[in-house]
N, C-alpha and C positions, 0 to 999 in steps of 0.2 A: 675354540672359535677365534678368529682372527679378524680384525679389525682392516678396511680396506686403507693405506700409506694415502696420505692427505699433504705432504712433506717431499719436493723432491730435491736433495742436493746436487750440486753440478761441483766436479772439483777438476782444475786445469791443470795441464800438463807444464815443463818446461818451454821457453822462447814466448811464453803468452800467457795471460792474466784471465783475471775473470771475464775481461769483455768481450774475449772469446766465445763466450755461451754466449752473446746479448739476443741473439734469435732465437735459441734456446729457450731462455727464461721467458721471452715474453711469449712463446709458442705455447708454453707450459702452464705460464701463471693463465691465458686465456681458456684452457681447459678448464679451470677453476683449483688448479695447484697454488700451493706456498711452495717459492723457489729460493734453496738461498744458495750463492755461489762464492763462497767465500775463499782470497785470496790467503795467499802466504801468509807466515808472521813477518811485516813491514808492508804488505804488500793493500795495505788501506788505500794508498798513493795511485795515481793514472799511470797508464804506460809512461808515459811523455815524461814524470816524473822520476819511475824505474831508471827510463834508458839516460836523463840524466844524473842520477845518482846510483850508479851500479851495486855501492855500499850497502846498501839495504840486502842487495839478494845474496852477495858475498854471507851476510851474515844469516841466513837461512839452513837448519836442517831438516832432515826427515822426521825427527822426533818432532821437533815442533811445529810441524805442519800436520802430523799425523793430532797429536794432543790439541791443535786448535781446532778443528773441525770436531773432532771427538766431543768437547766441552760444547760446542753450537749442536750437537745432536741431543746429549745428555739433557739439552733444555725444552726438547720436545715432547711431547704427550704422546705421540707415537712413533715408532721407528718406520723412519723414510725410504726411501729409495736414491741410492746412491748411484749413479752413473761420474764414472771419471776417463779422461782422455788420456790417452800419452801416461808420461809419468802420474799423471791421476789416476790412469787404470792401474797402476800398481796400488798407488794408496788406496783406490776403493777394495782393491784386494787382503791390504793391511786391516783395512775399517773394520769387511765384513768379518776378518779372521779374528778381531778384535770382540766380536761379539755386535758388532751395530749393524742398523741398516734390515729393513725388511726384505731386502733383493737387491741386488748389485749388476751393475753392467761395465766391461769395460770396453771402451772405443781404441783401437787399432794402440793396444796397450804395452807399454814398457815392461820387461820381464819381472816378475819376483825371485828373491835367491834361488838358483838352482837351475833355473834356465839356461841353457849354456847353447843356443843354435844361435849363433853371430853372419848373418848374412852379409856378401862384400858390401850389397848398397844400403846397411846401415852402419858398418866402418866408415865408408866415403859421407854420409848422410852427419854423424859424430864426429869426423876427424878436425872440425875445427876447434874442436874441445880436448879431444886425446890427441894431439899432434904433438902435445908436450906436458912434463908432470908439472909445469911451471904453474899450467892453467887449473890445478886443484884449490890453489889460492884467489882463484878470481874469479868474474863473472863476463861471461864471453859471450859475445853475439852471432848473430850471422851473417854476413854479404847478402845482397838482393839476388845473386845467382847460387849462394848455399842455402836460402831459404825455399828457395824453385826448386830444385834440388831433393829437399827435403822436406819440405810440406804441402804445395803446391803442383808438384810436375805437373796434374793432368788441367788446370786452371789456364785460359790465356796470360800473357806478361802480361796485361792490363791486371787478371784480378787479381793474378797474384803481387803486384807491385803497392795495389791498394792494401790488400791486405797486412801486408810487411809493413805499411806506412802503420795502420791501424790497431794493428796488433804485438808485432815484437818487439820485444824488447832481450838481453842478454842474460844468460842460463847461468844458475850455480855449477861449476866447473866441478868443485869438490863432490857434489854429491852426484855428478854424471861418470867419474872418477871410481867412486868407492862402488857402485852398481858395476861398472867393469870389474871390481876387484873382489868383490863380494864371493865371489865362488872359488878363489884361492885363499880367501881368510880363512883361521879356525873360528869355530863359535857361529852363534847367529848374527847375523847384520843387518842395516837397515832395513831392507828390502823382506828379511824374511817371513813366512806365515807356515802356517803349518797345513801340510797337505793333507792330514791325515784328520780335520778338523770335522766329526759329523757334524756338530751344530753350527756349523756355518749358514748364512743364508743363501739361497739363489744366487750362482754366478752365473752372467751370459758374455762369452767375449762376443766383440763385433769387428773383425776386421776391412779392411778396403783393397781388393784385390792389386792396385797399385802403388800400395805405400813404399816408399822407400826405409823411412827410419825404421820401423815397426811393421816389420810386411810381416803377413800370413803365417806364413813358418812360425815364428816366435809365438802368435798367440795360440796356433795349435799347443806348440810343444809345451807350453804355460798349462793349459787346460788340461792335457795327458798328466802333468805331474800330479792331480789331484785323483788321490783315492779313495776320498771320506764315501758316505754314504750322502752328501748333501748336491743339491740339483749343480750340475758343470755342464755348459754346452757353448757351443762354436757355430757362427753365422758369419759367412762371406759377403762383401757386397762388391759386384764386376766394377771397373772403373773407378774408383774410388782413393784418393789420395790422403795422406795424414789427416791433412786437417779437414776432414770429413765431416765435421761440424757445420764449416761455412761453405761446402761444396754444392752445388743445384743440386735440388734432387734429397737436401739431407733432411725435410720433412717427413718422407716416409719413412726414412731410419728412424728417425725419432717419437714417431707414431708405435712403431712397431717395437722399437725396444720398450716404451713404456706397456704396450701392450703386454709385453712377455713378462717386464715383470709385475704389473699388478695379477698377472695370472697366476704365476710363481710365490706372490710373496706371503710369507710365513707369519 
C-alpha cells in the first residue's frame, strides 16, 4: 500500500537559483503541498548576491548538491516528488537512481552519462562556457542576447530582458566542462546512474518543442537509454522554450506533470 507524496521538491538548473520556481512553489504550496526548493551548497544568498560574488559557485560540485538535497529529503516521513529543470533534470535523475523520491520529472533536461546527441543549437546555446578550457576554473555568465538565445527565444525582449534581470546569475564552468567530458572518461562520473535500475521510481521527461540548450533530441535519447523495468516516458510541449517554468501557459504543465506523477508514484 502506498502512501499519497505530501512533499514536492523543485531543484534548479544552472544560470538560475531557486527563485526560478517562485510560481512554482506558490502554485503548489496552494494545492495544499510542502514545497522546498533548495539551492546549491553557498547558494543560501539572492541572486544579486551570486552575480556579485561568483566565488561561491566556483566552489560548487555535483556531489555536493546531489548530498544536500539528499540529506533535506532523508528528513521527511515520506518520499516526495522530485521535479528538476535543466541540469536539475539530471540531478533528479541521480536522486531517483539514488533510491529517493516517490516519482520524478524532468523539465527540458540536461543529459546523464552516456547521452552523446549534441545538437548545433546547444553547442551555440553553451559556447560561452566551452569556448575555452580556461572557463572550467570559473563561474561564467551570459550576455542578454546569449540568455535570448538560450532560455528565452520564444519570450518577447521585454520578458525576457526582465527575466535575466531577475533570475541569472553565472554557471559553474567546471561542472558544464566535465558533463562534456564525462563520456570520454573511464569509470563513472558525476552525471552517472544506472540505466539498468528496476527499483527506480517514475521518471517523466518533459521537453519544450523550442528549446535551444536541451531541445527534444536529448531528452528522448536520455529516456531510450533506460531499460529497467521501472516506469520511463516522454512528453512534448509545441512552442516551448528552456525556461519553460516562467513561460505563459506553464500552469498547465505544471498541473499535469503533478498529475502524472501522483498517478505514478510508488
Amino acid at each position: 500500500m502506498t502512501s499519497t507524496p505530501d512533499t514536492i521538491v523543485l531543484v534548479h538548473g544552472f544560470w538560475v537559483t531557486p527563485r526560478s520556481w517562485e510560481h512554482w512553489i506558490t502554485h503548489f504550496e496552494n494545492k495544499g503541498f510542502r514545497v522546498l526548493a533548495p539551492g546549491y551548497p553557498g547558494f543560501e544568498v539572492e541572486v544579486e548576491e551570486l552575480n556579485a560574488n561568483p566565488d561561491i559557485i566556483t566552489a560548487v560540485t555535483v556531489p555536493g548538491i546531489i548530498d544536500k538535497i539528499e540529506t533535506q529529503i532523508k528528513e521527511l516521513s515520506k518520499p516526495p516528488i522530485i521535479i528538476g529543470h535543466s541540469a536539475g533534470g539530471a540531478f533528479t535523475q541521480i536522486l531517483l537512481d539514488h533510491g529517493y523520491g516517490a516519482a520524478g520529472v524532468a523539465l527540458n533536461s540536461a543529459p546523464t552519462e552516456g547521452v552523446k546527441v549534441v545538437p548545433l543549437s546547444q553547442v551555440k546555446s553553451t559556447f560561452p562556457v566551452l569556448r575555452s578550457p580556461a572557463n572550467r576554473h570559473k563561474a561564467v555568465g551570459l550576455s542578454l542576447d546569449e540568455w535570448k538565445y538560450a532560455f528565452t527565444n520564444t519570450f518577447t525582449d521585454e520578458e525576457s530582458k526582465a527575466l535575466y534581470e531577475r533570475y541569472h546569475i553565472p554557471a559553474n564552468g567546471g561542472i558544464l566542462w566535465g558533463s562534456v567530458l564525462a563520456n570520454f572518461q573511464p569509470g563513472h562520473q558525476d552525471t552517472w546512474v544506472d540505466y539498468h535500475n528496476d527499483d527506480r521510481a517514475p521518471l517523466l521527461f518533459v521537453s519544450g518543442s523550442e528549446d535551444h540548450i536541451m531541445p527534444p533530441s536529448i531528452q528522448r535519447s536520455n529516456a531510450k537509454h533506460y531499460k529497467s523495468k521501472a516506469t520511463t516516458e516522454h512528453i512534448e510541449y509545441e512552442g516551448y522554450a528552456h525556461l519553460l517554468p516562467a513561460q505563459k501557459g506553464w500552469e498547465q504543465i505544471a498541473d499535469t506533470v503533478l498529475e502524472w506523477a501522483l498517478r505514478h508514484a510508488r
